[in-house]
C-alpha positions in Angstrom: 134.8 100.4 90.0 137.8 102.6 89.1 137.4 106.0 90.7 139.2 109.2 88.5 142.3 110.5 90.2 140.1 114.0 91.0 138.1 112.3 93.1 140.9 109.8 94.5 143.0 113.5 95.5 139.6 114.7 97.3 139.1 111.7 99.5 143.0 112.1 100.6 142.4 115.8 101.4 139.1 115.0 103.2 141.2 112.1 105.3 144.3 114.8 106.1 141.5 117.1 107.2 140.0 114.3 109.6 141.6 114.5 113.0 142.6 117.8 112.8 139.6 118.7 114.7 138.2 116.2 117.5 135.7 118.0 117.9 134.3 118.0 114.2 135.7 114.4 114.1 133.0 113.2 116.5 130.5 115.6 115.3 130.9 113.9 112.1 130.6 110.4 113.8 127.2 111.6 115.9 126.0 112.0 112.4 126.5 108.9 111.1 125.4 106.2 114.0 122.7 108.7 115.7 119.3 108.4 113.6 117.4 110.7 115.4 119.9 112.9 113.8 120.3 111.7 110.4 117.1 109.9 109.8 114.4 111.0 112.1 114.1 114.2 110.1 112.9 112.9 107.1 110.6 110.1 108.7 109.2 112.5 110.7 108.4 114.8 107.5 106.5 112.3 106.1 104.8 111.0 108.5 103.4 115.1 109.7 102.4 115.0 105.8 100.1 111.7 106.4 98.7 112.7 109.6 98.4 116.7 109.0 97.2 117.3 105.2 95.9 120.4 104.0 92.0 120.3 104.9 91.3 121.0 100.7 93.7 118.4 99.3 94.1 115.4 102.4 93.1 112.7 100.0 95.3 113.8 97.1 98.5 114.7 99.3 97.9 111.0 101.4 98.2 109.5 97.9 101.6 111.6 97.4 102.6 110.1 100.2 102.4 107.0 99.6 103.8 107.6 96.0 107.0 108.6 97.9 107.0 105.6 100.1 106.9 103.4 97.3 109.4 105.7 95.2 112.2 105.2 98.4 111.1 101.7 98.7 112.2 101.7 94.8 115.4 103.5 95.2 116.4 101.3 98.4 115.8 98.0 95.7 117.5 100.2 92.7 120.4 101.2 95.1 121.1 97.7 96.5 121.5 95.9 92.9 123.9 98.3 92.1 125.9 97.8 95.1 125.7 94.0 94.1 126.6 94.9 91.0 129.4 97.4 90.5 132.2 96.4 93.1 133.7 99.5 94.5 135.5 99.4 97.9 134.9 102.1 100.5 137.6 104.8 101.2 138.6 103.3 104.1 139.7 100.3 102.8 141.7 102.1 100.9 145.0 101.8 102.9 146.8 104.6 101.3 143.6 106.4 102.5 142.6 104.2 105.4 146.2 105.3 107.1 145.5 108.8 107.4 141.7 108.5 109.5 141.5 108.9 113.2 140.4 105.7 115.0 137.1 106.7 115.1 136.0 106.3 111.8 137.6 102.7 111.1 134.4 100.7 112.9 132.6 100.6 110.1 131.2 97.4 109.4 132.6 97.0 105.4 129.8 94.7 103.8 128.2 96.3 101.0 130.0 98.2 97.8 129.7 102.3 98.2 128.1 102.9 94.5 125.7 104.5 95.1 125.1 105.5 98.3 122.0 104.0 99.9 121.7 106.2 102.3 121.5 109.0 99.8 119.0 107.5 97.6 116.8 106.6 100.5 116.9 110.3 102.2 117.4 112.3 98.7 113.8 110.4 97.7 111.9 111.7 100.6 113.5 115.4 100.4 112.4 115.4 96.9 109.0 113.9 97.4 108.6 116.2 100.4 109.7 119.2 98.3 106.4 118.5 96.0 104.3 118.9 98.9 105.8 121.4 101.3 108.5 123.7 99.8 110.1 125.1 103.1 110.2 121.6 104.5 111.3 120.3 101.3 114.6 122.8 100.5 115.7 122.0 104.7 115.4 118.0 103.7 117.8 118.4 100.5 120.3 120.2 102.4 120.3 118.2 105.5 120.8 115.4 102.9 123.4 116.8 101.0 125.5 117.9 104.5 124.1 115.9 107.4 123.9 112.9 105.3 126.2 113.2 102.2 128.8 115.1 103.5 129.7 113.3 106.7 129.6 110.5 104.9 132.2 111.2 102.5 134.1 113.1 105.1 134.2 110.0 107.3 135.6 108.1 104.4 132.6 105.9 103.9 131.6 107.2 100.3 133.0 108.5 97.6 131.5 111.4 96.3 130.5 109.8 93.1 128.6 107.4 95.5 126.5 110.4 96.6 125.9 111.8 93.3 125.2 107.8 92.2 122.9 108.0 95.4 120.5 110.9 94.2 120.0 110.0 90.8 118.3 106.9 92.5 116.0 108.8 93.9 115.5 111.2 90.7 115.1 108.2 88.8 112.7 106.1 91.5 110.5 109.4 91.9 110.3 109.7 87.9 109.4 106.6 87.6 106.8 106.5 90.4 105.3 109.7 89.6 105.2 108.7 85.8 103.3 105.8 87.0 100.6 107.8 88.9 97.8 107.2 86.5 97.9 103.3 86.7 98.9 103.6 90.6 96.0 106.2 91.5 93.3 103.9 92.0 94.7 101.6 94.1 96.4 104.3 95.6 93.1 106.3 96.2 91.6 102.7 97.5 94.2 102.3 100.2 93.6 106.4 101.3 89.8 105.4 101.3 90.4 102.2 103.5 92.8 104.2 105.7 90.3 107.2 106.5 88.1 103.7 108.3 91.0 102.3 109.8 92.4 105.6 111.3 94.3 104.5 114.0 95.4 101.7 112.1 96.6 103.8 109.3 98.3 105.7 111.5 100.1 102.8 113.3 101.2 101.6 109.8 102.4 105.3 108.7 104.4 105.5 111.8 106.4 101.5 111.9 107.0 103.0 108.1 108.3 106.2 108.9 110.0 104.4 111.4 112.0 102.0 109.2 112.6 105.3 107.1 114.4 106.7 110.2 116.8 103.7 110.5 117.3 103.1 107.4 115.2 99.7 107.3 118.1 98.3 109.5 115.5 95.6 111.6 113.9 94.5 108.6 117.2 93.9 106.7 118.5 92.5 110.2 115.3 89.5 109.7 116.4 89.6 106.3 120.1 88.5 106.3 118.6 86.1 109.5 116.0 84.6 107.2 118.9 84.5 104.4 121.0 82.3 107.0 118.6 79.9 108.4 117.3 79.2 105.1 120.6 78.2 104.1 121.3 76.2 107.3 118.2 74.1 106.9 119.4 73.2 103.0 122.4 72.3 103.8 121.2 70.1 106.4 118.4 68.8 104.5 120.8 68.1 101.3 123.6 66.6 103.2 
């Protein structure tokens, strides 16, 4: 995926601005391997919205909760066929840019494309969704999206910032579509609230592991998926051969 040269000049300011500052350089690092930092936030919103409605509307804002769990499960499915689609190396394998980070941005692991950001559509959906529900809670989501999770990430030389900008028009399009949905969703959606309110520590259990993949980023369940990926592949190559 060509990049235009505006954006290309950025990414070599941001890398002449990296290790300038060690102290801002692992700042910026905390914020990119420490998910009680970048990710707890936002599982932690949602779950306080499934387990502490308002009194007057708990049925109706346990629905919108779920409507935003399937919204970032959307954007996490929209985000990784694009990645699979549009090839677009990260910064940092860039070596023009790659030469001028510190050491401690180059572990990243480089297996997926950067457009659009994953991360962004994943956290930009649940600020959003939040937003709907809770104003205050929603505006301090956005922006610790846009700096805790965006920014660092472009800073680091992971993204692009096309790749964040890719990233939340995910999520606007996945919470567009879910919420445009509503009407055909609501009554299974209302059914699941209703078996929930029986099951309440069940429910809650659920809401948590969920809010809990949120937090990581889904990286256990992609971890038994790229497993299941291999063995499959192992046991037809032994079965064909």
């Amino acid at each position: 995926m060509p990049h235009p040269s505006i954006e290309v000049w950025l990414m070599q300011i941001l890398a002449s601005l990296a290790g300038v500052s060690e102290l801002l350089d692992n700042a910026v690092h905390l914020l990119l391997i420490n998910d009680l930092l970048k990710g707890v936030p936002f599982g932690i919103a949602l779950l306080l919205i499934w387990a502490v409605p308002r009194e007057q509307d708990a049925e109706q804002e346990r629905e919108s909760a779920l409507r935003i769990v399937l919204a970032t499960a959307l954007a996490l499915v929209i985000g990784r066929s694009l990645q699979n689609l549009i090839p677009s190396p990260r910064p940092l394998m860039v070596p023009e840019i790659a030469s001028m980070y510190p050491p401690i941005f180059q572990d990243y692991r480089f297996d997926w494309n950067t457009f659009p950001s994953d991360h962004m559509a994943l956290y930009f959906t649940i600020a959003l969704g939040v937003y709907s529900l809770r104003r205050a809670l929603g505006i301090g989501l956005i922006l610790w999206s846009v700096v805790g999770v965006g920014f660092s990430r472009v800073y680091a030389g992971y993204h692009y910032p096309l790749d964040i900008l890719g990233g939340m028009l995910v999520a606007v399009a996945s919470l567009a579509l879910v919420w445009g949905m509503r009407g055909w969703l609501q009554p299974s959606l209302s059914n699941m609230v209703k078996l929930a309110s029986g099951y309440p520590a069940l429910a809650m259990a659920a809401m948590f592991l969920v809010s809990f993949q949120i937090a990581t980023v889904f990286d256990t369940v992609r971890g038994l998926g790229e497993f299941s990926r291999v063995g499959m592949r192992l046991v037809l190559t032994a079965l064909l051969q």
